[in-house]
MARDO-435497 format. One record per atom (N, C-alpha, C): y, x, z; residue in three letters. Coordinates in pm, whole numbers, padded with zeros to 5 digits, always signed. Each point is the difference from the previous one (the first is absolute). Layout:
REM MARDO-435497
YXZALA;...
***
This chain:
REM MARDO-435497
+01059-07173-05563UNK;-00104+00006-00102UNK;-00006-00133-00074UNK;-00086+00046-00143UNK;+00033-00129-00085UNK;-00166-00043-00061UNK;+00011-00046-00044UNK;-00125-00017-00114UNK;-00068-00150-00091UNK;-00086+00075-00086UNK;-00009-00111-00090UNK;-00179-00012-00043UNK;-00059-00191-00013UNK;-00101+00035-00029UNK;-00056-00057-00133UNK;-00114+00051-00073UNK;+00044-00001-00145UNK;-00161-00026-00030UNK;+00005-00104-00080UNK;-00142-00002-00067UNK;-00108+00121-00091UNK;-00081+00116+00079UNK;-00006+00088-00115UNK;-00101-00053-00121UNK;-00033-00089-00030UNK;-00137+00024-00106UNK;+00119-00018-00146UNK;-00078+00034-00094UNK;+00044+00033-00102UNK;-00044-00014-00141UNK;-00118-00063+00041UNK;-00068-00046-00134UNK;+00049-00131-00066UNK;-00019-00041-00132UNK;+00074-00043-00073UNK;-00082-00179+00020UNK;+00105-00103+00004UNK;-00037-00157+00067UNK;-00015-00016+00170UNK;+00018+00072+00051UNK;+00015+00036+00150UNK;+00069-00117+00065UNK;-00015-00111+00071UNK;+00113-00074+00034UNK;+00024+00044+00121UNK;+00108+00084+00028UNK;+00068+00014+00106UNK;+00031-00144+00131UNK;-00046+00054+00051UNK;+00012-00145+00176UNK;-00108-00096-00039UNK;-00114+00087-00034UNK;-00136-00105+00038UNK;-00028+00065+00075UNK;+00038+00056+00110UNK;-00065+00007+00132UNK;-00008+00142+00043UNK;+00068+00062+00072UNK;-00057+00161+00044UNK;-00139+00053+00032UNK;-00082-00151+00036UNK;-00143+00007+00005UNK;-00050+00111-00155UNK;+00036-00043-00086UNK;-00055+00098-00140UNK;+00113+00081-00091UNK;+00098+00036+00113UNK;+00150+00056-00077UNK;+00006+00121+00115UNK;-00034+00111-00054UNK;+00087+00128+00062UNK;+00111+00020-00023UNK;+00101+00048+00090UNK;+00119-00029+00009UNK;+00019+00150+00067UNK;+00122+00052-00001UNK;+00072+00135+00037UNK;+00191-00034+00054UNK;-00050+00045+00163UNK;+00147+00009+00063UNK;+00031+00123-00040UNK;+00162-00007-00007UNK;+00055+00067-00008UNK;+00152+00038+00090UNK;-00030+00098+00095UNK;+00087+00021+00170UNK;+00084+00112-00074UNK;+00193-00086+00039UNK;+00031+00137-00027UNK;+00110-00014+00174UNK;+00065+00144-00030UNK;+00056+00004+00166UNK;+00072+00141-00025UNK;+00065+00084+00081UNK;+00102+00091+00030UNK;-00068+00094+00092UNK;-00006+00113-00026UNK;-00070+00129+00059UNK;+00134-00014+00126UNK;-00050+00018+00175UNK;+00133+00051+00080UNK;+00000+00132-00001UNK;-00053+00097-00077UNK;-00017+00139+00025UNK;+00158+00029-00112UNK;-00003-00046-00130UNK;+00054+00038-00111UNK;+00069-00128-00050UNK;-00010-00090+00006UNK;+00027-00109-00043UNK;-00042-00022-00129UNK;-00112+00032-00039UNK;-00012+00008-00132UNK;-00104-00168-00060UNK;+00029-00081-00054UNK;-00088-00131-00016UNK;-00152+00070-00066UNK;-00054-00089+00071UNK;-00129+00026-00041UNK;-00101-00142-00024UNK;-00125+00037-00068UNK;-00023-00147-00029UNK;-00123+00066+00013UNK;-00149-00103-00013UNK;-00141+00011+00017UNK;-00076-00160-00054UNK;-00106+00060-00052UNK;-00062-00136-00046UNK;-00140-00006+00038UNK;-00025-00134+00059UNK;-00175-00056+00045UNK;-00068-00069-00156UNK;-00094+00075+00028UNK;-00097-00055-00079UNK;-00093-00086+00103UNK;-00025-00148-00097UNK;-00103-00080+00065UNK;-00138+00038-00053UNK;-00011+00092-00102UNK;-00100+00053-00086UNK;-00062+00068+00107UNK;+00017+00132+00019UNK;-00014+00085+00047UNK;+00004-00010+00157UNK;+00114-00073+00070UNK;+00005-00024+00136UNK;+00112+00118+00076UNK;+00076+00078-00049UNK;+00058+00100+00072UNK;+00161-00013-00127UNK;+00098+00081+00108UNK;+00093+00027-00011UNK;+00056+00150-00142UNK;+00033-00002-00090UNK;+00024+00090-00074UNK;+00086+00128+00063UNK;+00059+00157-00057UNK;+00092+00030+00081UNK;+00130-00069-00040UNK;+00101+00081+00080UNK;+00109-00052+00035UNK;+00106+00033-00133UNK;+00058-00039-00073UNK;+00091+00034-00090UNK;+00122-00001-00003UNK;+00096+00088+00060UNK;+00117+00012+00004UNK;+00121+00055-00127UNK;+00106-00053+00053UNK;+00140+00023-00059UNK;+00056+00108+00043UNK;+00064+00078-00100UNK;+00108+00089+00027UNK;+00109-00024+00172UNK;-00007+00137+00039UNK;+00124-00040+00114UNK;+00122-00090+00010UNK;+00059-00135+00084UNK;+00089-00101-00058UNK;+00129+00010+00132UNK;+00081+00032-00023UNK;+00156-00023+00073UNK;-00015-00161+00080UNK;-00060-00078-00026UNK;+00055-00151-00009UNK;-00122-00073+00099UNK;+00075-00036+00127UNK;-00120-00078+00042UNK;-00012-00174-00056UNK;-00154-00002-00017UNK;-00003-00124-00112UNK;-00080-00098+00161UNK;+00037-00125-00106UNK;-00038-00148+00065UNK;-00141-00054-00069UNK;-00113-00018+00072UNK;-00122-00036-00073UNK;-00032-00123+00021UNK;+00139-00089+00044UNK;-00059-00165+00028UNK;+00006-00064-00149UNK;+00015+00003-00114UNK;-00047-00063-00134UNK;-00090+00032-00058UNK;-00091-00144-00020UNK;-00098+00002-00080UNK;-00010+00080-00117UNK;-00152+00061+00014UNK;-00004+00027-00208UNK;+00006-00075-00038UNK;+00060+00028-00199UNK;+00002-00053-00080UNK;-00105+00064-00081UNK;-00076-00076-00086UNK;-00111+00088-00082UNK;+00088-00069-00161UNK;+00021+00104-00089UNK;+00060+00006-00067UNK;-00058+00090-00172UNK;-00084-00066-00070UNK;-00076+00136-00055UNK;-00062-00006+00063UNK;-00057+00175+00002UNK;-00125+00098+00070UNK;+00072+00062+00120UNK;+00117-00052+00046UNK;+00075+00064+00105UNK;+00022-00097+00146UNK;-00037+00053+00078UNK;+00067-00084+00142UNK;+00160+00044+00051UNK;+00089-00042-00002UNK;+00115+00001+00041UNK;+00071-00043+00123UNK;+00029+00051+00097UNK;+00083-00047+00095UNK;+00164+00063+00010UNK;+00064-00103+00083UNK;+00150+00002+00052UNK;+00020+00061+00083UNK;+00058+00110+00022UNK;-00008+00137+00106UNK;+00126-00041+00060UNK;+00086-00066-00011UNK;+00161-00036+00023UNK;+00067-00075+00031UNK;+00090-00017+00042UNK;+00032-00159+00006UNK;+00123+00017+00008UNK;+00061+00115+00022UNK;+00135+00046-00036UNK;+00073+00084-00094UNK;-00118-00017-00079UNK;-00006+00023-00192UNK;-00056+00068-00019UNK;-00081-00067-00093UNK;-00172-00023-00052UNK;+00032+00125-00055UNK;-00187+00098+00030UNK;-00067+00087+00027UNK;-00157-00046-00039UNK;-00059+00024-00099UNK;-00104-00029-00049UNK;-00138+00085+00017UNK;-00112-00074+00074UNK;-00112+00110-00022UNK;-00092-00045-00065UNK;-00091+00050-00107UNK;-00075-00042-00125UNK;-00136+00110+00072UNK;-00100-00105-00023UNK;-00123+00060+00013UNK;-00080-00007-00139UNK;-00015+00083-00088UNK;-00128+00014-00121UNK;-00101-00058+00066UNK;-00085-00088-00052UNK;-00103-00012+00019UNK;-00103+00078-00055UNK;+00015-00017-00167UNK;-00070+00064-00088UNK;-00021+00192+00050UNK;+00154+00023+00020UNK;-00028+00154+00003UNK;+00025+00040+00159UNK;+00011-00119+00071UNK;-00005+00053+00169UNK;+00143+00066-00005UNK;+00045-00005-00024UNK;+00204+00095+00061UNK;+00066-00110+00063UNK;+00043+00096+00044UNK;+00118-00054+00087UNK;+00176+00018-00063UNK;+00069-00075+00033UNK;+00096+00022-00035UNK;+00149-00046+00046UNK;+00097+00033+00064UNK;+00166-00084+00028UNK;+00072-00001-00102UNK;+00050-00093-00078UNK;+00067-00062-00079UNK;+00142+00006+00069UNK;+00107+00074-00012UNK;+00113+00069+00055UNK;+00088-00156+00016UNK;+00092-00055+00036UNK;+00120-00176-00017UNK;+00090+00080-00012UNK;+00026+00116-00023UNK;+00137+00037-00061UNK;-00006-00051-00151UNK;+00086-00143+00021UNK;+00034-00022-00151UNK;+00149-00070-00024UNK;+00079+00068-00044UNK;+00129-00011+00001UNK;+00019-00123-00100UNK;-00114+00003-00074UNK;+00084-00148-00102UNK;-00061-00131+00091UNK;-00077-00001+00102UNK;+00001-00147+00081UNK;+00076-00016+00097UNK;+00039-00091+00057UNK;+00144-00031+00091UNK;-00066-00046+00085UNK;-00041+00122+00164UNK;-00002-00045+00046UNK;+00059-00017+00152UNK;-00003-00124+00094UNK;+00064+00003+00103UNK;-00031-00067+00102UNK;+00075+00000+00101UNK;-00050-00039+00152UNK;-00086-00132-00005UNK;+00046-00113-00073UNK;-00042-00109-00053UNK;-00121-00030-00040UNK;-00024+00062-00085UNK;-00101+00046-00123UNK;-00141-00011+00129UNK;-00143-00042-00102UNK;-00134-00017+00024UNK;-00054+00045-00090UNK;-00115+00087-00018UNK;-00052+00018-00071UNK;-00191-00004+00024UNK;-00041+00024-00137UNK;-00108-00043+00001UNK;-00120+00068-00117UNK;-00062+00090-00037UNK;-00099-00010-00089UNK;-00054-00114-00072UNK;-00030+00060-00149UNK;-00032-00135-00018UNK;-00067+00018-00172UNK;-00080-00126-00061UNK;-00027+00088-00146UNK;+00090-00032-00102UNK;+00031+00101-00057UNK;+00083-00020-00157UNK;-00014-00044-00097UNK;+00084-00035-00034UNK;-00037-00048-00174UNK;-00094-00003-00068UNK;-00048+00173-00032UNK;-00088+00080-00048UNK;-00136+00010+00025UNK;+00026-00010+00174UNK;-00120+00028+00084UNK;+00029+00088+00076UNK;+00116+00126-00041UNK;-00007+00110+00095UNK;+00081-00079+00140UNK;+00030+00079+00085UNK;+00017+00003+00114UNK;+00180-00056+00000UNK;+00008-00091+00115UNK;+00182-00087-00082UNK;+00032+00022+00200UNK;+00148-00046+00000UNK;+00034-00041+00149UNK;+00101-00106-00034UNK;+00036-00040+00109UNK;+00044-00084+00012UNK;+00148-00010+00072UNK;+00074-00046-00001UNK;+00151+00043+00060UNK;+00039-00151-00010UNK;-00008-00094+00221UNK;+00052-00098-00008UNK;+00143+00017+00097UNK;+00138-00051-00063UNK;+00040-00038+00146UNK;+00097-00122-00075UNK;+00110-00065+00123UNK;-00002-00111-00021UNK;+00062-00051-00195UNK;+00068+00094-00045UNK;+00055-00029-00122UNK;-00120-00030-00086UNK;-00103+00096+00006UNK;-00058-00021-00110UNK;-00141+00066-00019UNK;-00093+00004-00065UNK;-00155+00061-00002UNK;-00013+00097-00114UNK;-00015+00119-00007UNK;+00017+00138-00063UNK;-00141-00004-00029UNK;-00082+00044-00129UNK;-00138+00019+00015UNK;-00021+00169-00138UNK;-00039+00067+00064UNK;+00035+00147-00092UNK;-00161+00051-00010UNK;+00003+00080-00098UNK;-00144+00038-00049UNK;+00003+00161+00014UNK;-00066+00052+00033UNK;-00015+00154-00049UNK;-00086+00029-00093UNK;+00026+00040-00068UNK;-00058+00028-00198UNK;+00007+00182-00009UNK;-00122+00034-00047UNK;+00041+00165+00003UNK;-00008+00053-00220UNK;+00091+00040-00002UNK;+00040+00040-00114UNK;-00148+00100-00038UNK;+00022-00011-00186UNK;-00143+00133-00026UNK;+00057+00102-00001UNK;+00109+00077+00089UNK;-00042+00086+00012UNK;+00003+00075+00209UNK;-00011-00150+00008UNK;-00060+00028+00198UNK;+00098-00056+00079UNK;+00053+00022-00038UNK;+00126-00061+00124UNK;+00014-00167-00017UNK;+00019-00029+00133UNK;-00019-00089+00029UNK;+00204-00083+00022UNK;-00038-00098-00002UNK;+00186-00072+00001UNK;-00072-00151+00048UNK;+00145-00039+00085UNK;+00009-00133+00062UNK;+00065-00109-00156UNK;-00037-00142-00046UNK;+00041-00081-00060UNK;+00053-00114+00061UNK;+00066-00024+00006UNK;+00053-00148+00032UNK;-00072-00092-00091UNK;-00046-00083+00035UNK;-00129-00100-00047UNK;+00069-00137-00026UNK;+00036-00036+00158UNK;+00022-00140-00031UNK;+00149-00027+00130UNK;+00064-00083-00012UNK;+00081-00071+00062UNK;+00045-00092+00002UNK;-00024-00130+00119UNK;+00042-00099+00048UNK;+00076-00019+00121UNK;+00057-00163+00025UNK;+00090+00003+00083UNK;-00122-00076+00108UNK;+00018-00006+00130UNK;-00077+00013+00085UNK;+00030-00234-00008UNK;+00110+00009-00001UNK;-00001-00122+00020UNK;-00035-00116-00114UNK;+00028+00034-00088UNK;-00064-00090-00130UNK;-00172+00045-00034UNK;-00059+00077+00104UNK;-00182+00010-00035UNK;-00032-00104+00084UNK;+00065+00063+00140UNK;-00062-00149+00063UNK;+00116-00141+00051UNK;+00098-00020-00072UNK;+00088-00087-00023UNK;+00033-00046+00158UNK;+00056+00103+00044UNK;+00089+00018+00142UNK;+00219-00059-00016UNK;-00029+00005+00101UNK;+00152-00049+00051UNK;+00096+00095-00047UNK;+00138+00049+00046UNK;+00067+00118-00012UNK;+00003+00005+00158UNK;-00070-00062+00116UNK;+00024-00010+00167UNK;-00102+00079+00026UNK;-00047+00034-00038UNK;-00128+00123+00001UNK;+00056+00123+00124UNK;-00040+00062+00092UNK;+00062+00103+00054UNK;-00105+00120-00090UNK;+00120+00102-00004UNK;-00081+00123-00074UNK;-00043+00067+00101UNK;-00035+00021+00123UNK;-00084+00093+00067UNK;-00121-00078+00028UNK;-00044-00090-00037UNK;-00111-00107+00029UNK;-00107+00028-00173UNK;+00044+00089-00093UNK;-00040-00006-00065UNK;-00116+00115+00002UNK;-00138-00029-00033UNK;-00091+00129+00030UNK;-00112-00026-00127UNK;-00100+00122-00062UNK;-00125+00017-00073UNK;-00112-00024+00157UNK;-00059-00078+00012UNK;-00116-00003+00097UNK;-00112+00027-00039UNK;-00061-00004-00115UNK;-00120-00034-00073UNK;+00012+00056-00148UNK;-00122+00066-00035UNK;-00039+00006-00168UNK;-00120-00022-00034UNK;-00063-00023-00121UNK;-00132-00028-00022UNK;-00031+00076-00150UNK;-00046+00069-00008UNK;+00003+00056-00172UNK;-00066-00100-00116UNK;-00079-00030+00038UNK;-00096-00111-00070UNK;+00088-00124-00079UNK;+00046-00046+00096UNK;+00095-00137-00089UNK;+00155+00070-00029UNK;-00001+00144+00029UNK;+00142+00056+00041UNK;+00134-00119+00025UNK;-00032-00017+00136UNK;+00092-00099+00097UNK;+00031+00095+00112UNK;+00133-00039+00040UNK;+00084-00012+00131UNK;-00003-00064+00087UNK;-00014+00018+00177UNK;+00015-00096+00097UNK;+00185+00049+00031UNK;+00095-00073-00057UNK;+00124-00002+00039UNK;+00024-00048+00150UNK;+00070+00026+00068UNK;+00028-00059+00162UNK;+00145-00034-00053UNK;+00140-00142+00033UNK;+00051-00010-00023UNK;+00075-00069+00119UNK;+00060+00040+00087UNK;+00054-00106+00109UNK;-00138+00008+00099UNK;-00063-00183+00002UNK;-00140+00022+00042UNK;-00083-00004-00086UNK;+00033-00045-00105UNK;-00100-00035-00150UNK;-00075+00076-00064UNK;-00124+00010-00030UNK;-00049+00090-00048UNK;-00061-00079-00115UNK;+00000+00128-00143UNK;+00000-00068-00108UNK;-00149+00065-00051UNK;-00015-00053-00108UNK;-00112+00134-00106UNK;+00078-00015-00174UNK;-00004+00137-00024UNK;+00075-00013-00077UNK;-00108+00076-00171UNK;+00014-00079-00063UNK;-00080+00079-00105UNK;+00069+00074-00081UNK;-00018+00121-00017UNK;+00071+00111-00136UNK;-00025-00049-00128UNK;-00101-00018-00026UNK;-00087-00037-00163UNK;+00070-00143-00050UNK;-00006-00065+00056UNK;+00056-00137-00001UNK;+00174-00022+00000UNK;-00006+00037+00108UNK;+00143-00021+00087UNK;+00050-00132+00082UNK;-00152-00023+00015UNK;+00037-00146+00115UNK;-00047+00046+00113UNK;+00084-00075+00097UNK;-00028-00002+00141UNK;-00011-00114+00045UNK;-00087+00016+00138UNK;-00061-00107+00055UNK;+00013+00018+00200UNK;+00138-00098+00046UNK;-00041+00020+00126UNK;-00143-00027+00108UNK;-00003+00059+00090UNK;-00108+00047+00079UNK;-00046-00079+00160UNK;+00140+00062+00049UNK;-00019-00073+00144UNK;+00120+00020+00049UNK;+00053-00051+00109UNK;+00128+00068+00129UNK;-00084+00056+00094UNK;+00050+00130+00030UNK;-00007+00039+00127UNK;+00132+00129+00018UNK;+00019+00053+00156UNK;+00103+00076+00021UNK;-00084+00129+00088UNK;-00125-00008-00015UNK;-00070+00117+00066UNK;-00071+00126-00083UNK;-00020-00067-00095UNK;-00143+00102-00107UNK;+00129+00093-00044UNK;-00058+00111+00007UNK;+00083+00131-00056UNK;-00138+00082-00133UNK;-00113-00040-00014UNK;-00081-00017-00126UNK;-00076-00057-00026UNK;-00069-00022-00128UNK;-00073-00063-00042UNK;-00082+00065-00094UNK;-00126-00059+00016UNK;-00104+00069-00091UNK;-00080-00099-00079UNK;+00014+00013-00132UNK;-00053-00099-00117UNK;-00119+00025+00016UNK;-00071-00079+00010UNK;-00149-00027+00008UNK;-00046-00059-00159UNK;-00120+00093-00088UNK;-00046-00072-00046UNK;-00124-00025+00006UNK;-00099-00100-00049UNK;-00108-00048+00008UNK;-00115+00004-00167UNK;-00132-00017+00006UNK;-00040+00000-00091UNK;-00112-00119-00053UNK;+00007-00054-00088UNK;-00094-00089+00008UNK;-00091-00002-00178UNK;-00105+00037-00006UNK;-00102-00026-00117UNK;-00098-00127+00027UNK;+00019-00065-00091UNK;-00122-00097-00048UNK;-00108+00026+00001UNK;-00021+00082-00078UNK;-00118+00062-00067UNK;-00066+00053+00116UNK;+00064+00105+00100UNK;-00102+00076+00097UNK;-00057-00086+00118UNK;+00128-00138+00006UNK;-00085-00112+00095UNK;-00052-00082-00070UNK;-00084+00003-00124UNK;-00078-00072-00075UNK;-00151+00058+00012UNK;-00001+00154-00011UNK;-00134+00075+00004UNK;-00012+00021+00191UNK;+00065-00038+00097UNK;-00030+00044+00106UNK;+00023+00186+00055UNK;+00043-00053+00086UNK;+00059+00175+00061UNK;-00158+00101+00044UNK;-00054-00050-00037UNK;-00145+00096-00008UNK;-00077+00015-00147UNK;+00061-00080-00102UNK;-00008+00071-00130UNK;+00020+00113-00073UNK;
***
């Protein structure tokens, strides 16, 4: 099982991370029926105090992996069902569906090597990510007006001139550990090195050594002036 938790209020000047004390917020649990295998998802309201019903997917051939984080992307929560080629599940927020996003995609190359990752696009819609040691793949899915949806190749770099590496590099040491949508950055693992890598920019900045962490989770923080000027009982 997976899940994600999400600021609900919605009114307009809202500063998100002043405190859950005056922020309702809505989990969102998704997980695999053992009867059918069918994914299913459910959402808490802090409003209300109870669990919504259960909203499931069509019957699926494919047993999926629920250790990656959501990505909130848009009005959609997204997770990595795969890890032996990416399998996408998209949660609507707005309209509550559920949905698997098929990785049969013959124009990306992928292989034993290969890491992948969710992540945001260009655009905004929903992008992934394709690392292994040659090089960093970053592709968008864009849906045409008249519905159908297609993979773009976005962007491509060489892994070693972002973060200005050796050619002594071993390629099975190379891994995605980390994403953050907000600054849309990468926690790269490289050898022991772990980097952060910015998309928007395209600078990177090493992190720390270590040879144990297999993930990482970007933490961010919030800070207003203004609301520690009037006092947290204003």
């Amino acid at each position: 099982m997976n899940g994600a938790v999400l600021c609900a209020a919605g009114d307009d000047g809202h500063v998100h991370g002043g405190g859950f004390r005056s922020c309702h917020f809505k989990v969102v649990l998704i997980g695999a029926s053992k009867m059918d295998g069918r994914i299913f998802a459910s959402i808490y309201s802090s409003v209300t105090g109870e669990w919504g019903d259960a909203i499931f997917t069509g019957p699926v051939s494919t047993i999926y992996y629920f250790g990656s984080p959501a990505i909130l992307v848009g009005n959609s929560l997204y997770w990595l069902l795969s890890v032996w080629g990416p399998h996408i599940l998209e949660f609507n927020l707005e309209t509550s569906t559920l949905a698997v996003i098929d990785g049969n995609w013959p124009q990306m190359n992928f292989s034993s090597d290969c890491h992948y990752c969710i992540m945001r696009g260009e655009d905004g819609n929903v992008g992934l990510a394709i690392l292994s040691y040659r090089g960093f793949q970053m592709w968008e899915r864009k849906v045409t007006l008249g519905g159908a949806a297609k993979w773009v190749l976005w962007k491509t770099v060489k892994l070693h001139d972002i973060l200005g590496l050796s050619s002594a590099v071993q390629r099975e040491k190379t891994d995605i550990v980390g994403y953050s949508e907000d600054p849309n950055a990468f926690i790269l693992v490289v050898d022991t090195d772990f980097y952060m890598f910015r998309v928007d920019s395209m600078q990177s900045k090493k992190l720390f050594d270590c040879n144990v962490v297999t993930r990482c989770h970007p933490f961010t923080s919030f800070y207003t002036a203004a609301m520690e000027a009037i006092g947290p009982d204003e």
